[in-house]
C-alpha positions, 0 to 999 in steps of 0.5 A: 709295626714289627711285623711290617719291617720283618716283611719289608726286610724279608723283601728285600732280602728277596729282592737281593738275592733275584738280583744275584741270582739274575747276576749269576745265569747271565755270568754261567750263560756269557760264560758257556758261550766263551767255552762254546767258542773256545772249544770251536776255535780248538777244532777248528785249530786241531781239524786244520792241524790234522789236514796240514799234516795228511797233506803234508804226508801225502806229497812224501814218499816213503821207499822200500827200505823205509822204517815207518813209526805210524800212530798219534800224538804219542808217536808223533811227539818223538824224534825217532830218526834222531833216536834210533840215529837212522835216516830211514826212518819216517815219522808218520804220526799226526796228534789226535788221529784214530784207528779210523784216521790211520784207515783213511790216510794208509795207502800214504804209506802201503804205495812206498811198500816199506820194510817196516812199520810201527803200529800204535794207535787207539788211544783216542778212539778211547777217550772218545769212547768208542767200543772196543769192538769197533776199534778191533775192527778198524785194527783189522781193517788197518793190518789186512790192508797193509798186507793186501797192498804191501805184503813184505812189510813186516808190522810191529803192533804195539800195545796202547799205553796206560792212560791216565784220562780216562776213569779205568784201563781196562779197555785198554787192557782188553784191547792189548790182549785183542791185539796179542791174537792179531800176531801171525803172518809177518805181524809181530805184537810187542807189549809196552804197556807192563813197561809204562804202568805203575798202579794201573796208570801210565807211571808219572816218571814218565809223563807230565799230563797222563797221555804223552810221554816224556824223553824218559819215556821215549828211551824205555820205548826206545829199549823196548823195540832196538832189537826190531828196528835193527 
């Protein structure tokens, strides 16, 4: 008789834990069709985002005497006009682009033959995990372009910024130095990157999420490049 209620006991334990168990992957798999929706809805979001701002771009003209701050969500997320008091100023950055991005939508930009332009792009390509000597390559692609199709503009590089979404900087890091041998011919490399860093990450006194920077943040930048922009 003992050994009979231990088994019916035993069964249904057994039987309560297919129960959740049978719970549980029908909760992870209504669960991953929420994030799977939530992740297409935010492309879906970005893609058109992205698009709304090429286009917008496209229709504006950027003159000889223009100054063009060019790069991501970095350098798009500052008021530069506003910063630098300049109404010549222009601010061409758009959130989420790459060096393969910037590529695409150039000759926006290179047709106005502008007096100046602010290089900062790549730290997407990063966190996408592209190889660096891709990245390199499109930099390449990206400044001799600018040269061929505006040869008096002069081009600041300026070095990607520490990041703190990624496991290491040292792609950055490396990407920085790549980018230091790319001076020459009416290109100038600033570096940044000293001027952000703390323990190898972008210093939390001048962000709140890692990747964009705070006013703060956009003042130091500010000081780093005044000399050029005037």
């Amino acid at each position: 008789m003992r050994k009979k209620n231990i088994i019916c006991f035993i069964s249904v334990l057994l039987n309560i834990f297919f129960i959740f168990s049978g719970i549980h992957a029908i909760y992870k798999s209504h669960r991953t069709q929420i994030l799977q929706r939530e992740n297409v809805n935010r492309n879906i979001i970005k893609n058109t985002y992205y698009l709304a701002k090429q286009s917008q771009f496209e229709t504006l003209n950027i003159k000889s005497g223009d100054i063009v701050f060019l790069g991501d969500s970095i350098t798009n997320r500052s008021e530069w006009e506003e910063l630098f008091n300049n109404p010549n100023i222009k601010n061409r950055g758009i959130d989420g682009d790459t060096t393969n991005g910037i590529l695409n939508r150039l000759n926006t930009i290179t047709r106005g033959h502008p007096e100046k332009i602010f290089l900062m792009i790549g730290i997407n390509d990063v966190l996408h995990k592209k190889e660096p000597s891709y990245i390199l390559d499109n930099y390449k692609q990206i400044l001799n372009e600018i040269r061929m199709d505006s040869p008096d503009t002069t081009i600041y590089v300026e070095s990607i910024l520490p990041n703190n979404n990624i496991r290491s900087n040292r792609d950055v890091k490396f990407l920085n130095e790549e980018l230091r041998k790319l001076s020459g011919n009416k290109i100038i490399y600033i570096d940044l990157f000293d001027k952000f860093v703390k323990d190898n990450k972008l210093s939390s006194k001048y962000t709140y999420d890692g990747t964009h920077l705070n006013g703060r943040g956009y003042l130091i930048w500010k000081q780093q490049i005044y000399q050029y922009v005037y």
